[in-house]
N, C-alpha and C positions, 0 to 999 in steps of 0.2 A: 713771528708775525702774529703776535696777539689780535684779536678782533672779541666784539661781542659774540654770543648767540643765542638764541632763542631758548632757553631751556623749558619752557613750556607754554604749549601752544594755545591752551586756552584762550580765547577770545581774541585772540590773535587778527587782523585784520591783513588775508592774505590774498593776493590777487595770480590766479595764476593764469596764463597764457600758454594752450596749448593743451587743455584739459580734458579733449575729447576722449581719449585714446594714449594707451603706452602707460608710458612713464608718468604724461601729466593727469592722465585720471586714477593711473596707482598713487601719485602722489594725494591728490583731490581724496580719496576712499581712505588714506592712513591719515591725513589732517584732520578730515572730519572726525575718526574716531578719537581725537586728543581734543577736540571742540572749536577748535578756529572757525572762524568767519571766512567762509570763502568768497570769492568774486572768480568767475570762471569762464573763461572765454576760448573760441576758436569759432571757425564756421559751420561748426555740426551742432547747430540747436539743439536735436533730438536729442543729441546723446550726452549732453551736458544735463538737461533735464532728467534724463533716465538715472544719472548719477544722485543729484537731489532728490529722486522721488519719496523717498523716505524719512527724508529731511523737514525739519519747521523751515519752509523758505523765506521766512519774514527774517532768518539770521545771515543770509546769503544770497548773491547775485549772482546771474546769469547774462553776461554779456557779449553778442557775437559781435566776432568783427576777424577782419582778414588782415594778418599782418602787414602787408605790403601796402595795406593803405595807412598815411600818417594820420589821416584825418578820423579815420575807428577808432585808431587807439587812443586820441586825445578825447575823442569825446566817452569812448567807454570811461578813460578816467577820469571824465568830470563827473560821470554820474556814481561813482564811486566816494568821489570827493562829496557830492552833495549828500551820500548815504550816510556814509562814514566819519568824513573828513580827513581820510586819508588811509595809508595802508602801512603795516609793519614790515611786510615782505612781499616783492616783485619775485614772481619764482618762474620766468620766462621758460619754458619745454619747447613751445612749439619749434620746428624744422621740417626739412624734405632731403631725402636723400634719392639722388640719381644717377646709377652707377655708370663711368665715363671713363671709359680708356680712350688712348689717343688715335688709334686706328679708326675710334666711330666718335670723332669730339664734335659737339652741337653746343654752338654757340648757344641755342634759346633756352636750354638747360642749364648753362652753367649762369646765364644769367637771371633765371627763373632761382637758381639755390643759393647767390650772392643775393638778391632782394628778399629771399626769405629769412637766410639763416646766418645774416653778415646785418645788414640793415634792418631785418624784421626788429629782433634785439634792441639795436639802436635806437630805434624811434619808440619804443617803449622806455627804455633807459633816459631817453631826452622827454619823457613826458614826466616822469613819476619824479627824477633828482629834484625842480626848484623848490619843489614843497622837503622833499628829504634835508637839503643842505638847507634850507631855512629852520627845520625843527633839528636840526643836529642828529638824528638818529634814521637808524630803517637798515634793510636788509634787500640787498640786491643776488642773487640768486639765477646764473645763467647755465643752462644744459647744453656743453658743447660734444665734444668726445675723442675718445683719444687718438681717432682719424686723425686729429690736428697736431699729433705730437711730430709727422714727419708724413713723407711721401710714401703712400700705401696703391698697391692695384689699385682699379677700378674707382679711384676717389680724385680724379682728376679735377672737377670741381666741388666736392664734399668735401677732402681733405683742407683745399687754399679756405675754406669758406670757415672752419671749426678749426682752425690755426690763426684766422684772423681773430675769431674771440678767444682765443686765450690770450694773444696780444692783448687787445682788448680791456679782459677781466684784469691780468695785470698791471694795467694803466690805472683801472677804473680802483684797486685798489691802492696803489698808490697816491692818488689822489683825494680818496676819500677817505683815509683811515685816521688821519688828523681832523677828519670832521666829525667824527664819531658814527658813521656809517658803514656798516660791512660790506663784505663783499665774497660772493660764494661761485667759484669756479667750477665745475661740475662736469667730470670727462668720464663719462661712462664707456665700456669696452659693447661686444655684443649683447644686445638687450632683443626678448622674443618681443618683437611691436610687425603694426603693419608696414614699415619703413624696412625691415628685412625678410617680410613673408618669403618675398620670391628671391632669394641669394640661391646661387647654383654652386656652392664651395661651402666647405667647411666652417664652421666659423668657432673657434675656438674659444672656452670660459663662454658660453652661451647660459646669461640668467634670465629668471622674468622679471618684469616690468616692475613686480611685489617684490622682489629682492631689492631690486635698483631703487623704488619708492623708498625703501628704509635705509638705505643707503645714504639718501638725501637727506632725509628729515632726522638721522644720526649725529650728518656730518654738521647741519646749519644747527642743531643744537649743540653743539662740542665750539660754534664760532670758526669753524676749518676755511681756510682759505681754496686749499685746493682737497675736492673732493673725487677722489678716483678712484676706480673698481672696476671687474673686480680683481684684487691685488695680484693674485695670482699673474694677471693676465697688462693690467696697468703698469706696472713695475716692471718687465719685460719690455716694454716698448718705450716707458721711459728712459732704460739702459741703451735701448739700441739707438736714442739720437745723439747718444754723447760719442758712438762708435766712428770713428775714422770712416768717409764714404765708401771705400774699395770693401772693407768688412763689412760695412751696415748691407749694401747690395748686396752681396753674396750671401748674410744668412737670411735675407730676406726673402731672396732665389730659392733657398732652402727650404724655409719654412714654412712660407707662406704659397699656398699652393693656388692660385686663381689665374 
């Protein structure tokens, strides 16, 4: 599964969604030191400007807006359009994780994490493509996780929601790689962010946010389709969804302690 990638980010025109925090402002702090253009959005103004402070901001944007509405995201990316004239790389991060077992399942939750981290995506994906498939190029770049490889505790609604986009990512690269457009699937394992501060269980291969950042911007330079980590811990759980159910249950009774 050949694809392009970025081998260097120089003046790079990257927009990323989800930059306040985690992963997308580790990402946002390791692009900048390679020189890309950013455009940087979620609903924490403050702390996206605190990321620029140090920055010439005349080479970069700061755009809030709330996933769940379609109408932020298309206008964030007109004003992008108008700066730019467009972007090299969509590097979507933002999600919510809300732990849900079936003994205390809440409806408003599960569908508070399918409009964020199922749809949110999407309506960015459906803003940035018709300018992509018109110039034949660009990099699409979604953070799902490997919750989505199969059915895990407590991911009642995180798991169905981060298994819809690898669906998804796998459609979206099939589709697009006869257009000359990439496509970056992105299943991180446990990452130290504020989405797992309060877990009350172990959480096993636990990296920061800085490890996972270069993990990213590794893999969309290498052109990788599916980007996973960390191996140790990704490859483990990728083994166990090829496992017969009666074994996959029972080491998962095992191993997984929550």
């Amino acid at each position: 599964m050949r694809q392009n990638g970025i081998r260097d980010f120089r003046n790079q025109r990257i927009w990323i969604i989800g930059a306040s925090s985690g992963i997308g402002a580790a990402c946002a702090q390791a692009l900048l030191l390679q020189g890309a253009k950013l455009a940087l959005s979620s609903r924490r103004v403050e702390r996206l400007e605190a990321l620029l402070s140090h920055e010439n901001s005349a080479n970069h944007l700061i755009l809030p807006l709330d996933i769940t509405q379609k109408g932020e995201i298309e206008n964030a990316y007109e004003q992008i359009n108008q700066a730019w004239g467009g972007i090299d790389l969509l590097l979507f991060v933002s999600g919510i994780y809300i732990p849900l077992r079936a003994d205390h399942f809440n409806i408003a939750d599960a569908q508070l994490t399918i409009e964020s981290n199922v749809l949110g995506p999407m309506r960015a994906v459906a803003a940035v493509l018709p300018k992509m498939l018109e110039n034949h190029s660009g990099h699409i770049a979604i953070v799902g996780s490997v919750a989505g490889y199969s059915g895990l505790p407590k991911a009642l609604a995180y798991g169905p929601s981060k298994a819809a986009m690898i669906l998804f990512c796998e459609t979206l690269f099939y589709d697009l790689q006869p257009q000359g457009i990439s496509v970056h699937m992105i299943s991180p394992g446990f990452v130290e962010t504020d989405a797992v501060a309060n877990n009350d269980f172990e959480m096993p291969a636990l990296i920061s946010a800085e490890v996972a950042a270069k993990e990213i911007v590794l893999g969309i330079q290498k052109g990788e389709f599916d980007i996973h980590f960390p191996k140790r811990f990704s490859r483990f759980l990728k083994f166990l969804r090829i496992l017969p159910y009666p074994l996959y249950f029972w080491l998962l009774r095992r191993f997984v302690k929550i």
